[in-house]
C-alpha positions in Angstrom: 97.9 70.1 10.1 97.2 66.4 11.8 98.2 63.2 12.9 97.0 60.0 10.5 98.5 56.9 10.0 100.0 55.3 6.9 100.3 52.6 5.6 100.7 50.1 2.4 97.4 50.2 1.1 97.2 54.1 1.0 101.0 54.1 -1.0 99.1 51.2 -3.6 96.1 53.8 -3.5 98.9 56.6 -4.4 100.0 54.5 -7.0 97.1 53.6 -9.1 95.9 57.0 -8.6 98.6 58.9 -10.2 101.0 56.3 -12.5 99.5 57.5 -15.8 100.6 60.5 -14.9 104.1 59.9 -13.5 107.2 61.1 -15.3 111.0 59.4 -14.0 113.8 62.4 -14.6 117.2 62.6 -13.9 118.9 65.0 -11.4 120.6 66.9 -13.7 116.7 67.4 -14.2 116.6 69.6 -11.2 116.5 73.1 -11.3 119.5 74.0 -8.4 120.1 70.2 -7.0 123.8 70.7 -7.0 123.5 73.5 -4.6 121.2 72.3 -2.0 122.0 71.2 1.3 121.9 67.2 1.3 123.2 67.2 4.0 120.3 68.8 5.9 117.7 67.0 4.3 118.9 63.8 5.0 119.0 64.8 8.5 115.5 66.0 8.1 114.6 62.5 6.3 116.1 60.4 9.4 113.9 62.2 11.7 110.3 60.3 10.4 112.6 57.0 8.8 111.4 54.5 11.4 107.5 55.5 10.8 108.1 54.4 7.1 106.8 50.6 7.2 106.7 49.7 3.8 109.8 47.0 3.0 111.3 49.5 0.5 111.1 52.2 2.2 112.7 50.4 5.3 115.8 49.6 3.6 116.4 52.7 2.4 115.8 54.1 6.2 118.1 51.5 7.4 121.1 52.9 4.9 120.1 56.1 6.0 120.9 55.4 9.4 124.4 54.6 8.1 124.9 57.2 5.7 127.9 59.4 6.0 128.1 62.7 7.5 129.4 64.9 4.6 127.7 66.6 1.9 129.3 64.3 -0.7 127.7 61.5 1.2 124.7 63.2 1.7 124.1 63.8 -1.6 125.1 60.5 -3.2 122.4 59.1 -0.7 119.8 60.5 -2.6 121.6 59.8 -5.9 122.3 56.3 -5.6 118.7 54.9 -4.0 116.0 57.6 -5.5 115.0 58.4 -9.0 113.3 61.8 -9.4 109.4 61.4 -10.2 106.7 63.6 -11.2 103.8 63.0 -10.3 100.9 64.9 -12.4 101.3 68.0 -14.1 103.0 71.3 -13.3 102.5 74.1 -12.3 102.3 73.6 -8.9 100.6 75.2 -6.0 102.9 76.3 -3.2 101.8 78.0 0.2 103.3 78.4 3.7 102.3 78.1 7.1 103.6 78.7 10.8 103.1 77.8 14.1 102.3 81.1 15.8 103.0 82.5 19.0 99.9 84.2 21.0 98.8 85.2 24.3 96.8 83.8 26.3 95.6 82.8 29.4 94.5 79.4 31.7 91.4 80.7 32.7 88.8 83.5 31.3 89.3 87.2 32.0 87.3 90.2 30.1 90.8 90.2 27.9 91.1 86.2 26.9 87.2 84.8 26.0 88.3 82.8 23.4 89.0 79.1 24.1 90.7 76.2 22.3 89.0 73.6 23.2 90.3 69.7 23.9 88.7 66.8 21.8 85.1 65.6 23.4 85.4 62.3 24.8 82.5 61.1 22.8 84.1 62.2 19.3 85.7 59.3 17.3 87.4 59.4 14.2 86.0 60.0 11.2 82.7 61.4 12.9 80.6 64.2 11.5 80.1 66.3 14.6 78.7 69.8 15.6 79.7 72.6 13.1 82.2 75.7 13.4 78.6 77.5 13.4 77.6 75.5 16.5 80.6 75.6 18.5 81.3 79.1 18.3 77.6 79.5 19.3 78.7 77.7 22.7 77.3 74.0 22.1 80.1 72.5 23.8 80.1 75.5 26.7 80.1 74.7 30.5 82.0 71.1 29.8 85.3 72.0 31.2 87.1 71.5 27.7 88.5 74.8 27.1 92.2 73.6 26.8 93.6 77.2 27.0 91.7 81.1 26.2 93.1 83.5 23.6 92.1 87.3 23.1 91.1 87.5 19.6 88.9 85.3 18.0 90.4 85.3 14.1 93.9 84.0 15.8 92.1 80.8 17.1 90.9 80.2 13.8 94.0 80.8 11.9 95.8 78.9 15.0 93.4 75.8 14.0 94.2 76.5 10.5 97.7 76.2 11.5 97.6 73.2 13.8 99.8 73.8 16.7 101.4 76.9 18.2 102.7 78.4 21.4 100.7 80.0 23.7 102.8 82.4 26.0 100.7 82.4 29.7 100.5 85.9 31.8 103.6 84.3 34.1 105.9 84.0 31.1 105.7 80.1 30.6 104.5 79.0 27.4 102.1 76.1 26.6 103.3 74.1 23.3 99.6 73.4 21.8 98.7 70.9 19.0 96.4 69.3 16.7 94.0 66.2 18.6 91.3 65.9 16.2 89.0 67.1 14.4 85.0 67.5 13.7 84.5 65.5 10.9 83.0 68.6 8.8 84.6 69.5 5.4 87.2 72.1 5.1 86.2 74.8 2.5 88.3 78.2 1.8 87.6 81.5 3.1 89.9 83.1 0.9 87.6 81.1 -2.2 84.8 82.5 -0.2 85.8 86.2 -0.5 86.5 85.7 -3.7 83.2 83.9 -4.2 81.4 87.3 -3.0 83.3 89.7 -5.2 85.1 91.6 -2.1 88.7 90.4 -3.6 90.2 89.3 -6.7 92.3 86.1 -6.3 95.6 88.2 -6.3 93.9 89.6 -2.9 94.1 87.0 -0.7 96.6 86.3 1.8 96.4 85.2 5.6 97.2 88.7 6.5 94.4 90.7 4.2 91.9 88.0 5.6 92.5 88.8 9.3 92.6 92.9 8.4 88.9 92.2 6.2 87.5 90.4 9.6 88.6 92.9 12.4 87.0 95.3 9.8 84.2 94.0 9.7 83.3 92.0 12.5 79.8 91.3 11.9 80.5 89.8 8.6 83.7 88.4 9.8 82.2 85.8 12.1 79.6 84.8 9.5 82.7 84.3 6.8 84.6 82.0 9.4 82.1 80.4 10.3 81.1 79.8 6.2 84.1 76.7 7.0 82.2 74.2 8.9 85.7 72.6 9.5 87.1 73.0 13.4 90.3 71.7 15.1 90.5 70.4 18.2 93.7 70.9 20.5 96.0 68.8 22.9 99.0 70.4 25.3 102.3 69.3 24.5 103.7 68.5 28.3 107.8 69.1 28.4 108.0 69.6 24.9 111.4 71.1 24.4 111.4 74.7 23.2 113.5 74.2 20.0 111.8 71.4 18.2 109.1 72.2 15.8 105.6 71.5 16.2 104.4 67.5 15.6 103.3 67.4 12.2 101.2 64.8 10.8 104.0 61.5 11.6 104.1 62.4 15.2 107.8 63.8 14.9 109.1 67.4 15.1 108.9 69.3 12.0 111.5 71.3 10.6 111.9 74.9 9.1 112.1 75.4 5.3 113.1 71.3 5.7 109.3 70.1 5.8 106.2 70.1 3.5 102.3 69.5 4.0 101.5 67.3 1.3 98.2 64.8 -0.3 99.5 61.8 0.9 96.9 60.3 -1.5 99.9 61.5 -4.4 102.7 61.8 -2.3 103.9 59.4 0.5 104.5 60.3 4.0 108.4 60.9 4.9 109.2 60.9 1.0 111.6 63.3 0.0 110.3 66.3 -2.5 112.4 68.4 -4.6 110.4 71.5 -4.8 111.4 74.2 -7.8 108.8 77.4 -6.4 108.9 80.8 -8.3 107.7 83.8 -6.9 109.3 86.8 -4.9 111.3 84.6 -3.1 111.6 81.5 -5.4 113.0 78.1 -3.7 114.8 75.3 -5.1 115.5 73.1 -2.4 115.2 69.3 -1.0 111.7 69.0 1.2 110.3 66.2 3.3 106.6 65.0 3.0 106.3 65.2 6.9 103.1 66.8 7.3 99.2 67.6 5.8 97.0 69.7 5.9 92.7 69.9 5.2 93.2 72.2 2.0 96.7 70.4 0.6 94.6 68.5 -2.4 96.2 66.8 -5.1 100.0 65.7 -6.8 101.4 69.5 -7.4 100.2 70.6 -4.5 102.6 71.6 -1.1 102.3 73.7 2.2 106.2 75.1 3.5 106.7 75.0 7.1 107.9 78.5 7.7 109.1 78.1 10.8 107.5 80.0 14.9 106.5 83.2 15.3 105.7 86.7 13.8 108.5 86.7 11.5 107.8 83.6 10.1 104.2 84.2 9.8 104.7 87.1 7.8 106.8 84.8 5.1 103.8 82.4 5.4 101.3 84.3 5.1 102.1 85.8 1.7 103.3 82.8 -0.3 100.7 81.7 -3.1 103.5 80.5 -5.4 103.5 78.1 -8.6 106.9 75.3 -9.9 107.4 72.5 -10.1 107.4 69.4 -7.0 109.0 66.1 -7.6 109.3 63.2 -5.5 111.9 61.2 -4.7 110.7 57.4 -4.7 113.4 54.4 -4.5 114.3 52.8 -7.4 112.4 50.2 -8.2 109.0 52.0 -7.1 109.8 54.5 -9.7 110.2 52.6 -12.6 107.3 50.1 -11.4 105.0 53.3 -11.9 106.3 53.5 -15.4 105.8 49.6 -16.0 102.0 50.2 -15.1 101.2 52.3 -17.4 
């Protein structure tokens, strides 16, 4: 997951990609909205508010600010200022991710050879630079930008696939690590990939049966991750307190099972997203558009922050869930979708 800015001319891109198919509800609409915390999510909301520039999006963030501290209040909120929109067709695609917690170590040993490396100083946005191939082949070895060194070369690239994590150091501390850029090459899906060969069926594929199939087969396992040209480049967090969430993708602290990975070419950053998933552990709860993600494409399309650590990577790792998302847009932006059809 990384940083990008937003602004009005991506929200009018938004727009005239996905009015025809937009559809204003109600929130009687909404599978389980009585139930929900409002409370939290508006909490949640606050938290990216003053990185929303757009004039109606401000006001709303300025009300917000002001809003009561109840549930009622909460919830009337989001009742009073929003209409419920859907935008494109269901069903949905839901998955999760993490941030993890590894091991690891400031400087090589025979244990941790695998390094994160910082962002060359010669790599601008938007460049096409040196493959996942290439770098894992040492290109950008001997240049002192090994940021931190793991023991086990799938974690770094699930770590990148992640965006951030915590690195726990042999003296106990533990270096907060997250996304600073990346190489410009096009993110494509091992899991497709596997599937692609004929190893796995779709059903197959999960975070945890692709690490198992690469430690299995090592050989073939470095030439599958390296079939993703895509590679993630990594910053330390300095005095980054301990119980905040990683930075997602509007530079504040995301929350767990309060914060999504969305398109922001369908949904707009720091929108709030009712999300109806199914599944084995089926959701119906009030999200906020707070991060995104390389392989988060399209309008029905969402990545749930699970929250740090084992545990949560576990939940993660296995959700490959369809429902129903809908955003929450302020009033007159809804209906203006509907007016433009």
């Amino acid at each position: 997951m990384w940083v990008r800015s937003f602004f009005l001319s991506v929200w009018m891109a938004a727009t005239m990609a996905t009015h025809a198919s937009a559809q204003v509800l109600t929130f009687d609409d909404l599978k389980g909205w009585d139930a929900d915390d409002h409370l939290a999510a508006l909490s949640v909301f606050r938290q990216t508010c003053a990185k929303m520039t757009e004039p109606e999006w401000t006001s709303l963030c300025r009300l917000a600010a002001d809003a009561g501290r109840s549930q009622a209040s909460a919830r009337q909120f989001f009742e009073l200022l929003f209409r419920p929109v859907q935008i494109g067709t269901d069903p949905a695609l839901f998955t999760g991710y993490y941030e993890p917690e590894l091991q690891g170590s400031l400087t090589r040993t025979p244990r941790f050879a695998y390094p994160l490396y910082k962002k060359p100083p010669e790599l601008t946005e938007g460049q096409t630079y040196h493959s996942r191939g290439a770098i894992e082949d040492g290109i950008l070895r001997g240049r002192g930008l090994e940021l931190v060194w793991l023991d086990d070369p799938v974690e770094v690239y699930f770590l990148q696939v992640q965006g951030s994590g915590r690195v726990r150091l042999p003296d106990g501390t533990v270096m907060r690590v997250a996304y600073a850029g990346k190489n410009g090459q096009p993110y494509r899906s091992i899991g497709k990939e596997l599937v692609r060969r004929g190893t796995h069926t779709l059903a197959d594929v999960s975070a945890q049966e692709i690490k198992s199939w690469v430690r299995r087969n090592p050989a073939a396992g470095r030439e599958l991750l390296n079939s993703n040209p895509s590679y993630v480049f990594f910053r330390s967090l300095k005095d980054f307190p301990a119980d905040l969430g990683p930075i997602g993708a509007m530079g504040r602290p995301i929350s767990t099972l309060r914060s999504i990975a969305v398109d922001p070419e369908f949904t707009p950053l720091g929108a709030p997203v009712w999300i109806e998933k199914d599944g084995s552990t089926p959701l119906n709860r009030l999200f906020i558009a707070q991060d995104t993600g390389g392989a988060i494409k399209g309008p029905q399309r969402a990545d749930i922050f699970y929250g740090t650590g084992e545990t949560a990577g576990d939940a993660a790792g296995t959700v490959k869930d369809s429902g129903r998302m809908v955003v929450l847009l302020p009033i007159d932006r809804a209906y203006a979708m509907l007016s433009d059809d």
